[in-house]
LUMBA-242651 format. One record per residue (C-alpha): residue in one letter; x, y, z. Coordinates in steps of 0.5 Angstrom, whole numbers, padded with zeros to 4 digits, always signed. Example, Ala and Ser with C-alpha at 12.3 -4.5 7.8 and 13.67 -1.06 7.14 Angstrom:
<nodes>
A+0025-0009+0016S+0027-0002+0014
</nodes>
This chain:
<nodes>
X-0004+0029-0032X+0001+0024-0035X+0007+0021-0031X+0012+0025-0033X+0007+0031-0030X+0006+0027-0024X+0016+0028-0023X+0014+0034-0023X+0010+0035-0019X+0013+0031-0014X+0020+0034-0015X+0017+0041-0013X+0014+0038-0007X+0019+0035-0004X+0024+0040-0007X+0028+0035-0011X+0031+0035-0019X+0026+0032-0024X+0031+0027-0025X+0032+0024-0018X+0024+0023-0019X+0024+0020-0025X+0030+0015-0024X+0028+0013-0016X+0020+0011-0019X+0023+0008-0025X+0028+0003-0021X+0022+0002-0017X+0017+0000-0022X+0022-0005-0024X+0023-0009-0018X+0028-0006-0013X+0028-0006-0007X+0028+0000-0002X+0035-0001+0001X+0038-0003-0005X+0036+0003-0008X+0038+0008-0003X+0046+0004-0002X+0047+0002-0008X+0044+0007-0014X+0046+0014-0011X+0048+0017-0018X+0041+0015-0020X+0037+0018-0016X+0042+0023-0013X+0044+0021-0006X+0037+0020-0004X+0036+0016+0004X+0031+0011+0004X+0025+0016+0008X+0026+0020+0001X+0025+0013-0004X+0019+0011+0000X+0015+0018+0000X+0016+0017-0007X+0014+0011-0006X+0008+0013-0003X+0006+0019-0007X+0006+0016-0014X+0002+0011-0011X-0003+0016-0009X-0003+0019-0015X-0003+0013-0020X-0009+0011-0016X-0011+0019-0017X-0011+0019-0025X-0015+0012-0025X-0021+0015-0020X-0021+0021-0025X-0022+0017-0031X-0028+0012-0028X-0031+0018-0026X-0030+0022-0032X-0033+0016-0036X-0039+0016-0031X-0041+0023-0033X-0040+0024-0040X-0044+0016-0040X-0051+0021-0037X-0048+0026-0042X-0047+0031-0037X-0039+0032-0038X-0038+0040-0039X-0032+0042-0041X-0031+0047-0034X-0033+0040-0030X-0028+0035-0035X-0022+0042-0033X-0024+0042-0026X-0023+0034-0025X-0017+0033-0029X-0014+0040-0025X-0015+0037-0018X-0010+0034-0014X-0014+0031-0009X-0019+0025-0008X-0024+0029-0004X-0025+0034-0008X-0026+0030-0014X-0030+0026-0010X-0034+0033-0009X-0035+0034-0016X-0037+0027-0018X-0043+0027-0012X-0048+0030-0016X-0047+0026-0021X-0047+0019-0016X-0053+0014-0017X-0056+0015-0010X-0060+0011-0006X-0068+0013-0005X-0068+0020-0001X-0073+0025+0000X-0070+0028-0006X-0072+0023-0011X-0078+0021-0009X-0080+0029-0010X-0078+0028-0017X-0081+0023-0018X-0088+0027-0016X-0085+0031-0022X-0084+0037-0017X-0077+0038-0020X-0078+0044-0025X-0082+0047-0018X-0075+0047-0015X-0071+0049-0020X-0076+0055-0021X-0075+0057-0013X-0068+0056-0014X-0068+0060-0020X-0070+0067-0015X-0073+0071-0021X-0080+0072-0019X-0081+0078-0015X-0089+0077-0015X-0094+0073-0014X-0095+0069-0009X-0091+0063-0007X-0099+0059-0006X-0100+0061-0013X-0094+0058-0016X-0095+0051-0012X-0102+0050-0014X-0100+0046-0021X-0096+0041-0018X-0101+0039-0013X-0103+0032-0016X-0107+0027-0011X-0105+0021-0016X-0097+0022-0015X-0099+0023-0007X-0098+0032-0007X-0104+0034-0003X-0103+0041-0002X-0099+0047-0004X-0096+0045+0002X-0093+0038+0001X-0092+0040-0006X-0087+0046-0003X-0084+0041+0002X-0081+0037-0004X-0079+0042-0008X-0075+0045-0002X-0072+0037-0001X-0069+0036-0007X-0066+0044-0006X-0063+0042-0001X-0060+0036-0004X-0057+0040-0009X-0054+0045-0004X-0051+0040-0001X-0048+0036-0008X-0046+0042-0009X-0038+0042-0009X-0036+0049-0007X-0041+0049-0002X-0037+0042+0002X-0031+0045+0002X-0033+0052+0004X-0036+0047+0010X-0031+0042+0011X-0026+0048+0012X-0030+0053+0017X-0031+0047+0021X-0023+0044+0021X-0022+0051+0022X-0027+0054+0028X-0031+0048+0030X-0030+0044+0037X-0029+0037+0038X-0032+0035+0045X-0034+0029+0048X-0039+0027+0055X-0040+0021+0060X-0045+0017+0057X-0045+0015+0065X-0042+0020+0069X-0041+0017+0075X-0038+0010+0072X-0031+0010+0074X-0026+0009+0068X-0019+0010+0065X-0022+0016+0060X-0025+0021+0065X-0021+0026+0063X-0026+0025+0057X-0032+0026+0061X-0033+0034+0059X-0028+0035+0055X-0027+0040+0048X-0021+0043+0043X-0021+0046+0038X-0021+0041+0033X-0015+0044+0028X-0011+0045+0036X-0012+0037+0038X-0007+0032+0038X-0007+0025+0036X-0006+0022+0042X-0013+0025+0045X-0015+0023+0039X-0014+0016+0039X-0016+0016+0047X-0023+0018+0045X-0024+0013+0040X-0023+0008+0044X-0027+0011+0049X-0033+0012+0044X-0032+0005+0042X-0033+0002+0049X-0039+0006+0050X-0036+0010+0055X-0036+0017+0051X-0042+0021+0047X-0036+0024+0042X-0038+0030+0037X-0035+0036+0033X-0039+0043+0034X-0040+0049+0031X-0043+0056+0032X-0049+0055+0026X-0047+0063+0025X-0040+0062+0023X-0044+0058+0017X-0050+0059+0016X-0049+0067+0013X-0044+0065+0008X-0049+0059+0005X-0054+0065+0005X-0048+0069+0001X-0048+0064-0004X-0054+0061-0006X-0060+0067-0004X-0059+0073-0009X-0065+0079-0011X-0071+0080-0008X-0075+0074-0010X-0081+0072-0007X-0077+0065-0005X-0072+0068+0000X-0076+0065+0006X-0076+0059+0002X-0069+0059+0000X-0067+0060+0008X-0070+0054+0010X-0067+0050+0005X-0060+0052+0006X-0061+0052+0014X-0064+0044+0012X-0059+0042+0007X-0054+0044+0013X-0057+0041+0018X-0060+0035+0016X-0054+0033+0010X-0048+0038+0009X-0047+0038+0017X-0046+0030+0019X-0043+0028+0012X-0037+0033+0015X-0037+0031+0021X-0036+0024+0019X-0031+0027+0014X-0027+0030+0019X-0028+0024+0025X-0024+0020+0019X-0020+0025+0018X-0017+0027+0025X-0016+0019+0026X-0012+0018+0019X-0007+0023+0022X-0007+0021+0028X-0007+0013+0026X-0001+0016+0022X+0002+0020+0028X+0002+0013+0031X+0005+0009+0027X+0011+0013+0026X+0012+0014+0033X+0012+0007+0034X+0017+0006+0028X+0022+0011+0031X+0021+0007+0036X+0022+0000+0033X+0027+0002+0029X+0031+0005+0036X+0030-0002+0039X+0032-0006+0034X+0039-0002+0033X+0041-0004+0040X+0047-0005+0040X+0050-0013+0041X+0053-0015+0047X+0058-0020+0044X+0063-0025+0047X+0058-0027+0053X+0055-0032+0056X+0049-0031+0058X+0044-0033+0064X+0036-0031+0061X+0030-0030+0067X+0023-0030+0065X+0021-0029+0071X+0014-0031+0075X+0011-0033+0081X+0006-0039+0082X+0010-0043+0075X+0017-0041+0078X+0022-0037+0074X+0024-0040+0067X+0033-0040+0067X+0036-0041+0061X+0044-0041+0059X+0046-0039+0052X+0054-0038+0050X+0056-0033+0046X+0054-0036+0040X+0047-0036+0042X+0047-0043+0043X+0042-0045+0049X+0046-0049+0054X+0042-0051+0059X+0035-0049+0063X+0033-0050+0070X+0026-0048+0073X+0027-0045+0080X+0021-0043+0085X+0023-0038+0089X+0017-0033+0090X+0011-0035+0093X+0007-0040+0096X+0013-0045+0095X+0019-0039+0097X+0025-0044+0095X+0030-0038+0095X+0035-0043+0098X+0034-0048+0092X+0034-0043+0087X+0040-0039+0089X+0043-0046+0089X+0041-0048+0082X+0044-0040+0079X+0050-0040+0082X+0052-0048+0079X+0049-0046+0073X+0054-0040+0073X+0059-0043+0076X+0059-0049+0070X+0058-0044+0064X+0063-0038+0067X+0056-0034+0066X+0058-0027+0064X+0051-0023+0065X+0045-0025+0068X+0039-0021+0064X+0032-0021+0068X+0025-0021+0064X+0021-0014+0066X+0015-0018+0066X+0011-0020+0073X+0015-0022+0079X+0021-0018+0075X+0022-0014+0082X+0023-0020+0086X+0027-0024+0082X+0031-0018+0081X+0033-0018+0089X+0034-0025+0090X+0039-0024+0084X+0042-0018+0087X+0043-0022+0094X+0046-0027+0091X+0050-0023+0086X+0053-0020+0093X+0054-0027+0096X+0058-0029+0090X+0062-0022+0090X+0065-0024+0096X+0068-0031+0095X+0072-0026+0091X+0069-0029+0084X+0069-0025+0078X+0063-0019+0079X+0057-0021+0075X+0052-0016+0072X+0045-0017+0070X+0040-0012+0066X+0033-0012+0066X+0030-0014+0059X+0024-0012+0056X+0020-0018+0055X+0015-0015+0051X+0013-0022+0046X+0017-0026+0049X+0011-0030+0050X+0008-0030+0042X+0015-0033+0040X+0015-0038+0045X+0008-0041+0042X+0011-0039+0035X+0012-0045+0030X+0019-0041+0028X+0021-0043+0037X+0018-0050+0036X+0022-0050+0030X+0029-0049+0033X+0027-0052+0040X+0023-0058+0039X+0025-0061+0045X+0024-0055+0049X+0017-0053+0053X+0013-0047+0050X+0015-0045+0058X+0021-0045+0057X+0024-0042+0051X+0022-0035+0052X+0027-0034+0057X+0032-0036+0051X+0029-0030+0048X+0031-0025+0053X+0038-0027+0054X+0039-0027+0045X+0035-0020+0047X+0041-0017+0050X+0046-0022+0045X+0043-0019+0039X+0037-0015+0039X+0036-0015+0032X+0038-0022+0030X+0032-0024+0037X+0027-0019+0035X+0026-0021+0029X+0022-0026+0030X+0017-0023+0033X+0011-0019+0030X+0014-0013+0031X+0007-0010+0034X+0008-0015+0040X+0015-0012+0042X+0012-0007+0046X+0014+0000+0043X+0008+0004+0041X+0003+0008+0042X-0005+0006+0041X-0002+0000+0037X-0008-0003+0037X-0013+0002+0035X-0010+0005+0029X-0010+0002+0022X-0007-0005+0023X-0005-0006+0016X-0002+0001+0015X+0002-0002+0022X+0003-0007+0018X+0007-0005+0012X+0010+0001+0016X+0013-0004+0021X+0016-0009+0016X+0020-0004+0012X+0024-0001+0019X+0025-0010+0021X+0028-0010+0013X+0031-0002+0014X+0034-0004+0020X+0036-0011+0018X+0038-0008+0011X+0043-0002+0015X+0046-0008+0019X+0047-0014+0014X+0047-0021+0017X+0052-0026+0017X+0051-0031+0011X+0053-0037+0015X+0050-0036+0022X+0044-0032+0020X+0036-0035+0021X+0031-0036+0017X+0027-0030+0020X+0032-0026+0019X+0035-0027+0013X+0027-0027+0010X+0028-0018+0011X+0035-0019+0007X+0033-0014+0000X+0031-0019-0005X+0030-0025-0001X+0023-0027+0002X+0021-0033+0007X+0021-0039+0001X+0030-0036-0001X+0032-0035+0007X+0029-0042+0008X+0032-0045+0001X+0039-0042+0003X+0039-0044+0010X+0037-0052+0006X+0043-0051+0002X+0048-0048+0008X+0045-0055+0012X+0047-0059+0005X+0054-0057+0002X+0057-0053+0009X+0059-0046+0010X+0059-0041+0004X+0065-0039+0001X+0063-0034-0003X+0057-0030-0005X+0057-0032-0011X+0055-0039-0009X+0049-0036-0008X+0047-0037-0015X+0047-0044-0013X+0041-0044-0008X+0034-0046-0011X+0029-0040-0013X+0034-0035-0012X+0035-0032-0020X+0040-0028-0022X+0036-0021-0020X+0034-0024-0013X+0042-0024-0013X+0044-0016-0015X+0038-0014-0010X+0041-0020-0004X+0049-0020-0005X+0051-0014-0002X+0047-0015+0004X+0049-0021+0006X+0056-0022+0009X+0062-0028+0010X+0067-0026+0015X+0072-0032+0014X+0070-0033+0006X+0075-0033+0000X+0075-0026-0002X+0075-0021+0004X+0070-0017+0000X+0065-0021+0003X+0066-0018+0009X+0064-0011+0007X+0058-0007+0004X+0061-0007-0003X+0057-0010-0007X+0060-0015-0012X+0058-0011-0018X+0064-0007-0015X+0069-0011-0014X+0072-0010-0021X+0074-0003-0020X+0076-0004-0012X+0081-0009-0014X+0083-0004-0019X+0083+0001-0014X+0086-0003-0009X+0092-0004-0015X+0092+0004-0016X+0095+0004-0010X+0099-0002-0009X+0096-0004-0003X+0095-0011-0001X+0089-0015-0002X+0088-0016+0005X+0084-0012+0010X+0089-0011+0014X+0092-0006+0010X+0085-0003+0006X+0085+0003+0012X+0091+0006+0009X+0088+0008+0002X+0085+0015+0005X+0092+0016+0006X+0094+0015+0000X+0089+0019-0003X+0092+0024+0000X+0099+0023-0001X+0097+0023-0007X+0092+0029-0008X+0088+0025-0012X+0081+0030-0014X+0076+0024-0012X+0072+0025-0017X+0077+0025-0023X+0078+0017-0019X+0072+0015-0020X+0072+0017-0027X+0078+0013-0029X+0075+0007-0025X+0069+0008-0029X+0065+0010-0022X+0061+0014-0019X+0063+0019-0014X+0058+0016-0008X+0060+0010-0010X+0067+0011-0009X+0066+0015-0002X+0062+0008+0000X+0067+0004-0002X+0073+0007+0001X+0069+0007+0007X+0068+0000+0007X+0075-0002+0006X+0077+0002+0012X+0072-0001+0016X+0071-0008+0013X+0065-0012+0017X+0064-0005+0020X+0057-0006+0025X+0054+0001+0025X+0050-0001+0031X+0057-0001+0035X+0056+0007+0035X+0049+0006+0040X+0050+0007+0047X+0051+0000+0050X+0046-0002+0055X+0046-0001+0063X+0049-0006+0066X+0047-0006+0074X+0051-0010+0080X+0046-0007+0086X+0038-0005+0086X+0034+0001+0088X+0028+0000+0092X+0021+0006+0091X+0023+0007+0099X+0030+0009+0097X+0028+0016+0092X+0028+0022+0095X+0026+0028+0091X+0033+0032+0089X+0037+0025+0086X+0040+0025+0080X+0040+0018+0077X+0042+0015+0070X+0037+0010+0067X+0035+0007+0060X+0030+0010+0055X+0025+0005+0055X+0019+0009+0050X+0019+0016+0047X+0012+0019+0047X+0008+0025+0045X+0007+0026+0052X+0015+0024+0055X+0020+0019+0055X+0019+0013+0061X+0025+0011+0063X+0028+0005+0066X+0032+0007+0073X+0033+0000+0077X+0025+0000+0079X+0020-0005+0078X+0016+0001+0074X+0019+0006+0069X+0020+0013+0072X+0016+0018+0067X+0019+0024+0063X+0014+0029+0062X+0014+0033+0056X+0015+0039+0059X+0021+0036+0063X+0026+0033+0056X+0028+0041+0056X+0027+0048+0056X+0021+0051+0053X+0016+0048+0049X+0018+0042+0045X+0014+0039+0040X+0017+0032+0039X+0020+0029+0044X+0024+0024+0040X+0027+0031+0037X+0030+0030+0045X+0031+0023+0046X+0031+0015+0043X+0029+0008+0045X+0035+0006+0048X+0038+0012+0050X+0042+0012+0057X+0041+0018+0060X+0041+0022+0067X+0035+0025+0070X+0032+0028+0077X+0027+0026+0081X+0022+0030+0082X+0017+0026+0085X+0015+0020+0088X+0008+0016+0089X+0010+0011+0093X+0001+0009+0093X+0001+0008+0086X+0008+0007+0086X+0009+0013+0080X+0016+0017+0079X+0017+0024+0076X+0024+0025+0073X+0027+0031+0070X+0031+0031+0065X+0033+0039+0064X+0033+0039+0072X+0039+0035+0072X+0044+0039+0068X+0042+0044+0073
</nodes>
């Protein structure tokens, strides 16, 4: 196949137009990021979103890589002058690397089998003589007898028989049609199961312990549980099937007439399925199962991910940060609304010291000279009980007739691998390790996203099996949300750090460090423009940055929006179309004119030399200049009293904060130490298949108890029950 087959092919595949295709895959061959492609290129490639762009992405990929497999195989096999024309048109049809694998595997230089010793003692023409079925005759002995050979190690008829039958085997099981009529019968009717490999050891996978499923009905959160449990040597894993749902289409396929070989044939096959076909399938399949599963789980973790990080701000506060623990106290730290770190303390309020007379002390000063807003409470050990002390002492405060504070309980997750990270030493030198995680936790509730990106996102505590699946592909998958979700947002040119500046479309570590030099050198940016001026960022690192990167109090009102500068020409000319004031204040009237005007959007943009989805993008900027999309999210739950396990009883209704979706439910904060858990079958009426279809991180939500277990401390919630 040439490019242009493999458009098409995509076009139809994702019933897009051939163009789209095209264009996206040209842009991205020539250096453009994601994002920049889907915001600022939608004539190109027809209005595609960025899941689009990166599955094209990712198909052209897979087919380059395709065509480059065919061609060495091709080459291998015409080099042995093996390449018939039938077997040159197979390869060059398929579509997929397996079944290209499966037709080059005979012609695969093997290591020394059965197979090859045998045909090293000349018993091949043996073999294909019994392969061949033609003989209706005569006895098998008969036919055997010329290859005995005590030189080449054939002592009998016997041995001679025993050879030829391995090398049929081997050819059984090269044989291309025959794979895929296995891999399929398998996929299809056989049964993955797993035992104890200790039936009386106690563990986390006894649900494994006896278990089967159909391989084609198990979903991939078994999977991974199962392979974890394997390779902890807790569990004997396999996949089953009934040898008569195969067997007999293997004996269709190879025996034909009445030959004086059909014993020997039958013997064959059922050995090339036993001894070769069977447990080459089942480590095909086992692969294949935890490659969905891997992808299963990545994409939950990164519809996750992306969820949390667009959490929206809580902006103007300041803000009281509590990592909390017991033996080496609670880290308390102060940032304003900038993020600004202000003051840190360590109270020992917890035991064996129980200072809580101190540490009430030492809060209540830190609010009182800060004008402290919110209080936001690490989730990690000893959360429960730094959340009570705050609590009591928020009620003190209360009835001194001070302003009522608030406090929320923070994910802490990764708080701890910032704190040790060269990018926290870097900007707090003078601070202990110990101390700048509680920092992180009160910039989690400032700006989540400007916090979180500076940790490695599998630490941040919202997947699934993380650590078990393909950590590259993880990787890779994680990095393109941070930079969706950044890119979605955009940054503040002037305020932003290195570690969120590097995710900025066009930029990388090297550009956000050299433009965060140059902002320390010459002062705030005025313009976009000037960034032409930091070292390292060229005129193309500019086209894919500028429209990313925001100046609120800059020369040109425009820095302020998504326009790109490409554009400004013809927003300036729009802007005069309608005598509307170059000041943001009056932008938001040009849809009225518009409509005044009935002007057809389309015949505008033709006469400002625009394209249709570029001008709709423009007029929306202009009416929201500085529009932060996460303002949209639902904030997050802000508490002034607390809940005790003790408190719940089954029937109460109670709102609370998704914290992670799941394929089997949501958990969801409601004010207690642990999580309450949604299940699946709770999220709605009849049968859901995606939870996330139902709920999303940071969604607040209301949900019924349903059950209580106050040994493990355990609590079911029910979303569907609590609209009843």
């Amino acid at each position: 196949m040439i490019e242009k087959d493999f458009y098409r092919l995509i076009a139809e595949e994702m019933n897009l137009k051939a163009f789209q295709v095209a264009n996206t895959i040209e842009l991205l061959d020539t250096g453009n990021t994601v994002p920049f492609i889907a915001r600022y290129r939608k004539e190109a490639t027809g209005k595609l979103d960025e899941d689009q762009i990166r599955t094209i992405e990712d198909r052209i990929r897979y087919l380059r890589m395709l065509q480059e497999r065919k061609e060495t195989i091709l080459k291998s096999i015409h080099e042995q002058g093996k390449l018939t024309p039938e077997l040159e048109t197979r390869i060059k049809i398929s579509l997929k690397l397996q079944e290209i694998e499966d037709l080059y595997l005979p012609y695969r230089p093997k290591k020394r089998t059965r197979a090859t010793i045998a045909r090293e003692k000349g018993l091949e023409p043996l073999a294909q003589l019994i392969l061949a079925q033609e003989i209706t005759t005569g006895t098998v002995s008969e036919f055997a007898a010329p290859y005995i050979d005590e030189e080449k190690s054939v002592k009998n008829g016997e041995e001679a028989i025993a050879g030829a039958l391995d090398i049929i085997a081997e050819i059984i099981s090269d044989n291309a049609d025959t794979r895929k009529l296995v891999r399929e019968t398998t996929r299809n009717k056989g049964i993955l199961a797993s035992i104890a490999k200790d039936p009386e050891k106690k563990s986390e996978y006894e649900l494994y312990y006896d278990f089967k499923e159909p391989v084609k009905r198990i979903v991939p959160h078994r999977i991974l549980a199962i392979n974890r449990g394997e390779k902890e040597e807790c569990l004997r894993v396999s996949i089953d099937v009934e040898e008569n749902q195969i067997i007999p289409d293997l004996y269709q396929q190879f025996i034909h007439g009445q030959s004086i070989f059909k014993a020997l044939m039958e013997q064959a096959i059922k050995d090339a399925y036993k001894r070769l076909i069977a447990p080459s399938i089942e480590r095909e399949l086992r692969n294949e199962l935890t490659e969905a599963a891997d992808h299963h789980a990545i994409r939950v973790f990164a519809t996750n991910l992306r969820q949390l990080l667009l959490q929206p701000p809580i902006k103007g506060k300041t803000i009281l940060g509590i990592d909390p623990g017991f033996r080496t106290g609670c880290k308390v730290a102060v940032i304003d609304e900038t993020g600004k770190y202000l003051e840190g303390e360590t109270i020992y309020p917890h035991p064996p010291q129980n200072e809580v007379f101190e540490s009430k002390t030492i809060i209540r000063r830190l609010i009182d000279t800060h004008d402290v807003d919110l209080i936001a409470i690490g989730n990690g050990t000893a959360s429960r009980e730094t959340e009570l002390l705050i609590v009591e002492l928020m009620n003190e405060i209360k009835q001194t007739g001070k302003k009522e504070i608030y406090y929320t309980i923070i994910n802490e997750a990764g708080a701890s691998v910032y704190s040790a990270s060269k990018i926290a030493q870097r900007e707090f030198p003078d601070l202990e390790a110990s101390m700048r995680g509680n920092i992180s936790i009160a910039r989690r509730l400032m700006d989540p996203l400007a916090e979180l990106v500076k940790i490695d996102p599998k630490s941040i505590g919202v997947g699934l099996y993380q650590h078990d699946v393909n950590q590259k592909k993880l990787s890779d998958t994680l990095s393109a949300v941070v930079e969706s979700a950044v890119n979605l947002v955009g940054v503040d040119l002037n305020t932003a750090s290195v570690s969120l500046l590097q995710y900025i479309s066009g930029l990388n570590a090297r550009t956000a460090e050299n433009i965060v030099k140059y902002r320390d050198k010459n002062g705030k940016f005025k313009n976009r423009q000037e960034l032409t001026g930091v070292s390292g960022l060229g005129e193309v690192a500019f086209q894919q940055a500028a429209g990313f990167l925001r100046i609120p109090d800059g020369d040109n009102p425009l820095d302020n929006t998504s326009i790109h500068p490409e554009s400004y020409k013809a927003t300036q000319n729009l802007l005069k179309k309608f005598k509307i004031l170059d000041k943001p204040a009056s932008w938001k009237t040009i849809r009225i004119n518009l409509n005044l005007k009935e002007m057809v959007l389309s015949d505008l943009a033709a006469s400002l030399n625009l394209g249709e989805p570029t001008l709709q993008d423009i007029i929306s900027n202009l009416e929201k200049p500085g529009r932060d999309p996460r303002e949209e999210m639902p904030q997050p739950t802000l508490r002034s009293d607390i809940l005790k396990i003790e408190d719940l009883r089954e029937g109460m209704i109670l709102q609370g904060t998704v914290r992670n979706v799941v394929d089997f439910g949501a958990f969801v904060d409601v004010g207690l130490k642990r999580d309450g858990l949604v299940h699946v079958s709770e999220l709605g009426e009849g049968f859901i298949k995606n939870p996330h279809k139902v709920v999303s991180v940071g969604d607040i939500i209301s949900v019924k108890v349903i059950g209580i277990d106050l040994d493990r401390e355990r609590i079911k919630l029910s979303l569907k029950q609590s609209k009843s």
